[in-house]
N, C-alpha and C positions, 0 to 999 in steps of 0.2 A: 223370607224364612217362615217355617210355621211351625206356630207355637200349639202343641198339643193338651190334652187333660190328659191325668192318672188311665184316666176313664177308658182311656184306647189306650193303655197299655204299653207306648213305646216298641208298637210294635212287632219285636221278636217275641214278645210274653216275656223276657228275660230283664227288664229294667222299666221297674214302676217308680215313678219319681209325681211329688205332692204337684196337684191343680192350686191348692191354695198357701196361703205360707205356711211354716209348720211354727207350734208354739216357739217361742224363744226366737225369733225372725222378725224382726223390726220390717211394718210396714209402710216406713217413713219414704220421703220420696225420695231418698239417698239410697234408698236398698227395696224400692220396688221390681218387685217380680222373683230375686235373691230365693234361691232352692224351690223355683219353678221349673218343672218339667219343658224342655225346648225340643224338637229338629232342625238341624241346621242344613243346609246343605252349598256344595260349593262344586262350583263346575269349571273345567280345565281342559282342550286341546291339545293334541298331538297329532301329527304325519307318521308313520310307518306302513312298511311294505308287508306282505308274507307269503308262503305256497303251501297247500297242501300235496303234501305228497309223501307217502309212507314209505320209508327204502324196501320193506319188506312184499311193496304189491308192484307189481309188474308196470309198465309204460300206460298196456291197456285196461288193467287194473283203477291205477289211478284215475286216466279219466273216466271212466265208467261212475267211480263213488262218486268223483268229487269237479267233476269237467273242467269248466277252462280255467278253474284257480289250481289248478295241477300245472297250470302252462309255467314253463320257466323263461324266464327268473323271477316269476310271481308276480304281486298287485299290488297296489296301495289302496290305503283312505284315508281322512281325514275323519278321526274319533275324537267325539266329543265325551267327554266321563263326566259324571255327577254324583259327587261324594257326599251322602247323607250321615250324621251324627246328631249324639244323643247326649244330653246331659242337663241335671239341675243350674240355673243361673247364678255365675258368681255374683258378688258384691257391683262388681261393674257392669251389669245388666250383661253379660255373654255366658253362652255356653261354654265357648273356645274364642284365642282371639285369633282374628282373622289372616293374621298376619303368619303365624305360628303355623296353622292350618295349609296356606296356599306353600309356606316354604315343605312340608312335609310333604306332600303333592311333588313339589318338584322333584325334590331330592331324591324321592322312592319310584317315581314315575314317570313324567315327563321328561326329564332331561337321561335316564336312562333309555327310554322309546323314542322319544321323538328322532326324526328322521333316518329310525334305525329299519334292520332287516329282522323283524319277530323273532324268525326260526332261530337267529341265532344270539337275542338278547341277553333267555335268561336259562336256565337251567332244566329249567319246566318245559321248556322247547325243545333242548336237543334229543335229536331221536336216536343217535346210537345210544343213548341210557336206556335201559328197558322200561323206565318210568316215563320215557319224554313224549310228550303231546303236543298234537298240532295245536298253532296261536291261534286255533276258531276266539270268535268274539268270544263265548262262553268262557274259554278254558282263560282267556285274557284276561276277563273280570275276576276269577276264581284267583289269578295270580297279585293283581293287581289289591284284594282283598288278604291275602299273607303279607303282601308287604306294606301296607299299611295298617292292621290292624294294632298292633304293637304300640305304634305312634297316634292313634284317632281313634275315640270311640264310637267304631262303626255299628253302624243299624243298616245299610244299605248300598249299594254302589249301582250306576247302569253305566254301559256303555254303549255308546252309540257308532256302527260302524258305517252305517247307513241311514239317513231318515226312514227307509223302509228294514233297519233289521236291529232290534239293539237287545243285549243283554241284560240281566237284574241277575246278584246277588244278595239276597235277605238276609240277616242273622244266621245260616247256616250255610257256610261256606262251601260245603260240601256238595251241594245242589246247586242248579242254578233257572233260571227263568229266560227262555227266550221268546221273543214276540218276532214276526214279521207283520209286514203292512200291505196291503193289496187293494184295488180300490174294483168295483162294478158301476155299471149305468142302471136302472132302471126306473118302470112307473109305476105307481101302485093306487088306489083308491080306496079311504077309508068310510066303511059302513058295514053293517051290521045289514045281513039280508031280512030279518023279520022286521026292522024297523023301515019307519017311511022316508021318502027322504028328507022332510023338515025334521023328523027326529035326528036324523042322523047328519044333518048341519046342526042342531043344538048341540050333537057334542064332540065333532071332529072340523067345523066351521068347513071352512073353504075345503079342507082335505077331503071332504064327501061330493066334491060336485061327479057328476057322472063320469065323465072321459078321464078321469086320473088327470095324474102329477108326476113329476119325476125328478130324479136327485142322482148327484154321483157320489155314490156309500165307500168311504173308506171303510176298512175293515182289518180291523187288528186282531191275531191271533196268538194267544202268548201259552203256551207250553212248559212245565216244568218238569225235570230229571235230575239224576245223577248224572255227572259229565262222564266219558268214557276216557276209559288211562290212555288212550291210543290215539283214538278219533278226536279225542276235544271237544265232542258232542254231545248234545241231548239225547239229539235224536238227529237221523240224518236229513240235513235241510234240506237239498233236491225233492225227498220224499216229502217231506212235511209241505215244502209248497205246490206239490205236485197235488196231494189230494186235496189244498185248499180251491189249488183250480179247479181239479175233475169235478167236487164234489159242491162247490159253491156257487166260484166266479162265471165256468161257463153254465153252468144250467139258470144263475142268474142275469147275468150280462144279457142287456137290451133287451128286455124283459116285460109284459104286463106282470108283475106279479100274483096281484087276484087270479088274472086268466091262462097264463103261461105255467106255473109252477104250482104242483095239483094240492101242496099243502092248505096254501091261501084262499083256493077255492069257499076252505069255510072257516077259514081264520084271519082275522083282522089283520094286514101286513103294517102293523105300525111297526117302529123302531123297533122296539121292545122284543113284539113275537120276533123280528127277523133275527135277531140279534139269539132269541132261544132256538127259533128253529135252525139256526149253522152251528149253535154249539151241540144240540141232540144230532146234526148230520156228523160234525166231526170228531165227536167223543170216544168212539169206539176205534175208527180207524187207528188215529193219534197212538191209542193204547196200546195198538199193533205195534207201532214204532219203538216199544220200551218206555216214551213219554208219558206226561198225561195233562190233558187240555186242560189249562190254569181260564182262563179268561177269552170272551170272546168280546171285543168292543166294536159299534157299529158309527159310526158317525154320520149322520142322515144332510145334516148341511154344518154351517162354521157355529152354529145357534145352536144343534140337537144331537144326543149322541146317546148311546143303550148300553150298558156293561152287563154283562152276564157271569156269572163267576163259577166258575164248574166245582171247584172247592170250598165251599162254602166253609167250613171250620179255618182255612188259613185265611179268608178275610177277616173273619174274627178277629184274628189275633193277631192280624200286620198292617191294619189301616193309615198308623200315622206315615209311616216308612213310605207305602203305596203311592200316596198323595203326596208325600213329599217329593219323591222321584221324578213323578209325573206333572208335578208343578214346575218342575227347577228349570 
């Protein structure tokens, strides 16, 4: 669990709680830490199935938006959820106790989901309401964040429907974050053309020898919007991973990158630059979609990895949340 300062704000901007005790707080070792700022977070499994499919669009309609998860009688996964909360330390060294916690999990969510059919769990789902939306991951965490918010003081929720696609809901319910995962091959060599190349072993070591290196780059793309009353989406996933392809995976994939891809030509392809140059290629399109590109993560091996943040004012002000999530 991780313990945050004042200093990052508990992330929504909505609950600054003291880094140090506050006057009148005994710092005895019976009541160490007592009205310090915490994240907690707590992760929980469940099985269900779902379908998209909108009564309102035709046969060939639906697979068109939404292809084979339109096929009846729909899919399943195994979702992993991970519930972030916030709060000063009681007397017993917790924010919440643990116990209290995993039962309000079940009672509002697992044991109402699990080994259920989405579309027809909860309320939010059925589509003869004119308010009802498909169970996309998104619209899931959005619900799963009503029904617990009441009971837990939430800072954050993801859900996981896949290791390659999972959800975030942050302090505003309203919105949501969705990331997928994609992975490339390629080689790159690090050096600077005006330098020699002992300079450029002094400061890229083995990464400068002449013929290049190569790595298999995961590549995380996370996205955030309003969810649609209908669709359940951000933005439409097909699309969204459609330009991650056109626009990244094949023109990267098995790749020199110095020599194949004209950006690198005279820019360095460490992590970093790869990591800014796919979010300057995918910012604009994305925006096309109604979305807008939250973060771009590069992962170079198990050792190195480059995060890029397209919005820069919400990392500001969500750090601890972010980290907690992505830790749990």
């Amino acid at each position: 669990m991780a313990e945050q300062d004042a200093t990052e704000s508990m992330a929504t901007g909505t609950m600054a709680m003291p880094a140090t005790p506050s006057a009148g707080v005994s710092a005895g070792p019976l009541r160490h830490g007592r009205g310090r700022g915490c994240v907690i977070t707590r992760r929980a499994l469940f099985s269900a199935s779902h379908l998209y499919r909108l009564p309102e669009l035709s046969d060939a309609e639906n697979a068109s938006r939404f292809g084979r998860c339109s096929l009846a009688p729909g899919h399943g996964h195994n979702y992993e959820l991970i519930v972030a909360m916030a709060g000063p330390l009681d007397g017993d060294g917790m924010v919440l106790n643990l116990s209290d916690v995993k039962h309000a999990i079940r009672r509002e969510v697992t044991d109402p989901l699990d080994f259920r059919f989405l579309n027809d769990c909860w309320p939010e789902f059925d589509l003869s309401r004119p308010e009802g939306r498909l169970p996309t991951t998104e619209a899931l965490t959005q619900a799963i964040w009503t029904r617990l918010a009441p009971h837990l003081p939430l800072v954050g929720l993801r859900l996981y429907e896949q290791p390659t696609l999972w959800a975030d809901v942050i302090g505003n319910p309203m919105e949501a974050f969705l990331s997928i995962r994609t992975h490339f091959s390629a080689a790159h060599r690090l050096a600077r053309e005006e330098l020699s190349q002992g300079e450029n072993e002094a400061i890229y070591g083995k990464c400068a020898r002449p013929h290049g290196h190569g790595h298999n780059y995961l590549l995380d793309v996370t996205v955030r919007g309003a969810i649609d009353p209908r669709s359940g989406m951000v933005c439409d996933l097909g699309e969204l991973q459609g330009l991650v392809n056109e626009l990244v995976v094949e023109p990267f994939d098995h790749t020199f990158l110095n020599k194949d891809v004209a950006h690198f030509a005279t820019c360095v392809p460490t992590a970093e630059n790869i990591a800014l140059h796919i979010a300057d290629l995918l910012s604009a399109p994305i925006a096309a979609t109604g979305a807008a590109l939250h973060k771009v993560r590069l992962q170079e091996s198990p050792n190195n990895a480059a995060e890029v943040f397209a919005e820069t004012p919400l990392l500001e002000t969500r750090p601890a949340v972010l980290e907690a999530l992505a830790g749990a």
